[in-house]
Steps between C-alpha positions, in 0.01 A plus 500: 500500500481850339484678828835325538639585171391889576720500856770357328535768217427752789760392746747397205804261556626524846822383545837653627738654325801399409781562697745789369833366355674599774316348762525150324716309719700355224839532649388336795379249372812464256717504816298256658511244196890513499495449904242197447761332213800553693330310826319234299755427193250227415184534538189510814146360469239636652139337606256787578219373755171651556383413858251719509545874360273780324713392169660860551873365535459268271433743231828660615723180487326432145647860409870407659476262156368784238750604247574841706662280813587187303552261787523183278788675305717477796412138529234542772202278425185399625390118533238322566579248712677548822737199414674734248547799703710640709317803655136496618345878443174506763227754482170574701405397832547059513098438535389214704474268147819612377716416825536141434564571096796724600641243801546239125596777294780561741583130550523473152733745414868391523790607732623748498152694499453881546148634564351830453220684641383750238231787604383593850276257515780207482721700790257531714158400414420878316167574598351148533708399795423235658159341562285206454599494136846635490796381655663825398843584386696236338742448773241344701508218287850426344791698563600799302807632409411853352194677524483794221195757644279676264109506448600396217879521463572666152702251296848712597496419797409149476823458299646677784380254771632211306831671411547551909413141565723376273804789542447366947476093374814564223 
């Protein structure tokens, strides 16, 4: 336990930066929120599904809902059942267990139902593919409308893939 405590006061607190003022992309995200109101007018749900992932894009769509990006202050809100929502957001590779899960999730989910592939590894199987316990990118399982790249995405452009979906479905 001390040898521990003596690397950590060696190394110190690694962590990054933050991000100069002017980099912040504020005004993009501003620009997005007023695009994302306009469409919607009420409001979308969301049900984020894990079929398999590092956790890396979910720690991305957990940020889309910080106070910095706000998504629930446009109205955009995450459920947990599939019965409620209207968009299903789909990340990692669909494992062999996880295939069936997502066939009810989908079932479940009323018309008219958009789904998302979020990361690499839910357009196209990342770099699990597929194998004896992957079936690989989402699309292989239920159909997708939008897939939004990214290992992981950063939470701009997540609001960016749904903002497309919705600006081609509006």
């Amino acid at each position: 336990m001390l040898r521990i405590l003596k690397r950590i006061a060696q190394t110190g607190i690694r962590t990054e930066p933050a991000p100069p003022r002017a980099d912040l992309p504020h005004e993009e995200s501003l620009r997005i929120h007023r695009e994302l109101l306009a469409i919607l007018g009420d409001a979308l749900t969301i049900r984020q599904v894990d079929a398999g992932s590092c956790n890396g894009c979910e720690l991305e769509i957990h940020a889309v809902n910080n106070p910095y990006y706000n998504l629930e202050g446009l109205g955009i809100r995450f459920v947990a059942s599939p019965r409620h929502a209207d968009m299903l957001l789909v990340t990692g590779p669909v494992s062999r267990h996880m295939a069936e899960a997502l066939r009810r999730v989908y079932a479940a989910t009323p018309e008219p139902k958009l789904v998302v592939a979020v990361g690499d590894c839910g357009c196209d199987g990342g770099i699990f593919g597929e194998g004896y316990a992957s079936c690989g990118r989402v699309a292989n399982v239920i159909p997708v409308d939008f897939e939004i790249p990214g290992c992981p995405p950063p939470p701009l452009e997540i609001m960016r893939g749904i903002l497309t979906l919705l600006r081609s479905k509006a």
